[in-house]
C-alpha positions, 0 to 999 in steps of 0.5 A: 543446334535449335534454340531452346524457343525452337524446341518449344515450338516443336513440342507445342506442334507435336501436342496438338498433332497428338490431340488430333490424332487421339481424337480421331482415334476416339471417333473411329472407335465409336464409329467402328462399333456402329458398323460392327454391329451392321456387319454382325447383323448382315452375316446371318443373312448371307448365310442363310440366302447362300444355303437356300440358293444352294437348296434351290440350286440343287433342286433346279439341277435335278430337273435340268432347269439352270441351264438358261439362266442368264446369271450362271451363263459361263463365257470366255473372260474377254472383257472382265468388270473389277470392282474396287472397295476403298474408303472415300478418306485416309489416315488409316494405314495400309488400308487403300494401298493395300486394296489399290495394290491387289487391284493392280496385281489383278489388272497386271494378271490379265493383261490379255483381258480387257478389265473395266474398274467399279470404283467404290470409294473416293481412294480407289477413284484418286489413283486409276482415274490418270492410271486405267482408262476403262473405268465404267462407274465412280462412287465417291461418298458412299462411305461419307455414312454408313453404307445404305442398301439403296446404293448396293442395289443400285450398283448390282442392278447395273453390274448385272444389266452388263452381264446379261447383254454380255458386255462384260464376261465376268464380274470380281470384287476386291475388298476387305472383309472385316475380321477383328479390330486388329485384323482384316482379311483382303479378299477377291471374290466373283461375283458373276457368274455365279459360282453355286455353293457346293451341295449339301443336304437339301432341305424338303421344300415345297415350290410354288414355283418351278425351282427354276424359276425360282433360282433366276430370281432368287440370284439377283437378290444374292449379288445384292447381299454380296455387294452390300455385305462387301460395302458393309465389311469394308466400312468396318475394316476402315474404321478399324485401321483407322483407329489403329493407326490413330493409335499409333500415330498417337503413341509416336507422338509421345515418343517425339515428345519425350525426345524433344524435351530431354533435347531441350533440358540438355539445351537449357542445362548446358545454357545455364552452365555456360552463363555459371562460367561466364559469371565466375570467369567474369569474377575472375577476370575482376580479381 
C-alpha cells in the first residue's frame, strides 16, 4: 500500500499536470478566438469568388471557350497529389489521427494510383515520412502563427505547376473544416481539376475580356482561396480541440485528485488508528 508521503507526491504531481493543462486551455481559447474570426472573414470571399467562377463559367461554356483550359483538363488518375493538413503540435484529441487515419483510407482506396502526399503540417510530415515513400512537399511551421496567405499562394502556385505539365492527374485535399468550438467536420475535397459549380442564374456581366480568358485566370486565384481557407479552417479546428481536450484533461485531473486524497485520508485514519491500538495495548499490556 503507498506510504501516505507517496500519495503526497502524487497529488502534488497531478496539481501541477492541472495547472499546465488549464493553462493551455486558456491560451487555445484565446487563440481559437483569433482564427475564428480569420475563418469567418475568409468565408465570405470564397463565396462570392465561387459564384463569379461559376458566372464566368457559364458564360465561357456558352461560347465553347473551356474547353482548352488547362486546369479544367480531365485525365485519367494515374498518378494522384493528396495534401495532408494536420497541425505542427499535439495535445489536442483525435485531431491529427483522425486526418492521418482518412488520409490512410484515401491511400489504401487507390492502391492501383500512384499517390504523392503535400504535407502541411509538422503531425502529418512525423507519420508518412518512414511510412510513403512518394512525399513531393513538407511544411513544417505554417501553423507556428497564423496561416499567411503567402504560404498557400506559394503552395497552389507549385500544385498547379504539376498539373499543368501533367505530372500529376488530379489533386485532393484532406482536412477539417471548422464548424463550432465542440465540432469540426473532416472533409476530402478536389481541388483539380476543377470541378465548376453548378449552374445558376447568371449575372449580366460585361467582359472586357473573352469570358474565357477570363475563366483561365480567374481559377488559379480560386485554388489559392481554396487552399487557404483550408489552412485557415484547420488552424481554427485545432485550437478547438485543443482547448477541449485541455479541458478535459483538466477535469480528469480533478477526479484523479479527489481519488488520491480520499485514498490518502483512508491511509492516515487507519495509521492513526493503528497507533490508538498500539498505545492502548501498550497501556494494557502495562496493567
Amino acid at each position: 500500500m503507498p506510504s501516505l508521503i507517496d500519495l503526497r507526491r502524487r497529488i502534488r504531481s497531478v496539481k501541477n499536470t492541472q495547472q499546465i493543462t488549464k493553462a493551455m486551455k486558456v491560451v487555445s481559447a484565446a487563440k481559437l478566438r483569433r482564427a475564428q474570426d480569420r475563418v469567418i472573414a475568409a468565408r465570405p470571399y470564397a463565396q462570392i469568388i465561387q459564384r463569379m467562377l461559376a458566372n464566368v463559367a457559364q458564360a465561357a461554356a456558352e461560347q465553347n471557350e473551356d474547353e482548352e483550359i488547362e486546369l479544367l483538363a480531365r485525365r485519367p488518375e494515374k498518378r494522384i497529389l493528396l495534401l495532408v493538413i494536420t497541425a505542427d503540435r499535439g495535445l489536442a484529441g483525435a485531431f491529427n489521427s483522425n486526418v492521418i487515419r482518412t488520409a490512410q483510407k484515401f491511400i489504401g482506396e487507390h492502391r492501383e494510383t500512384e499517390v504523392h502526399l503535400e504535407l502541411i503540417g509538422r503531425k502529418g510530415r512525423e507519420f508518412f515520412k518512414r511510412r510513403h515513400s512518394k512525399i513531393t512537399g513538407e511544411y513544417t511551421t505554417l501553423f507556428q502563427k497564423p496561416p499567411r496567405y503567402e504560404d498557400a499562394l506559394e503552395i497552389a502556385r507549385k500544385v498547379i505547376e504539376m498539373f499543368r505539365k501533367a505530372e500529376i492527374d488530379s489533386i485532393y485535399v484532406v482536412g477539417n473544416n471548422f464548424k463550432s468550438m465542440m465540432a469540426s467536420l473532416l472533409v476530402t475535397a478536389r481541388l483539380l481539376p476543377v470541378e465548376l459549380p453548378e449552374k445558376q442564374e447568371q449575372i449580366d456581366y460585361i467582359y472586357e475580356q473573352p469570358p474565357g480568358e477570363l475563366l483561365a485566370a480567374l481559377l488559379p486565384r480560386y485554388i489559392e482561396s481554396q487552399i487557404y481557407r483550408a489552412m485557415l479552417e484547420s488552424d481554427a479546428a485545432q485550437h478547438a480541440a485543443r482547448m477541449t481536450a485541455m479541458e478535459a484533461a483538466s477535469s480528469n485531473a480533478s477526479d484523479v485528485i479527489s481519488a488520491l486524497t480520499l485514498r490518502m485520508n483512508r491511509v492516515r485514519q487507519a495509521s492513526i488508528t493503528r497507533e490508538i491500538i498500539e498505545i492502548v495495548s501498550g497501556a494494557a499490556a502495562l496493567d
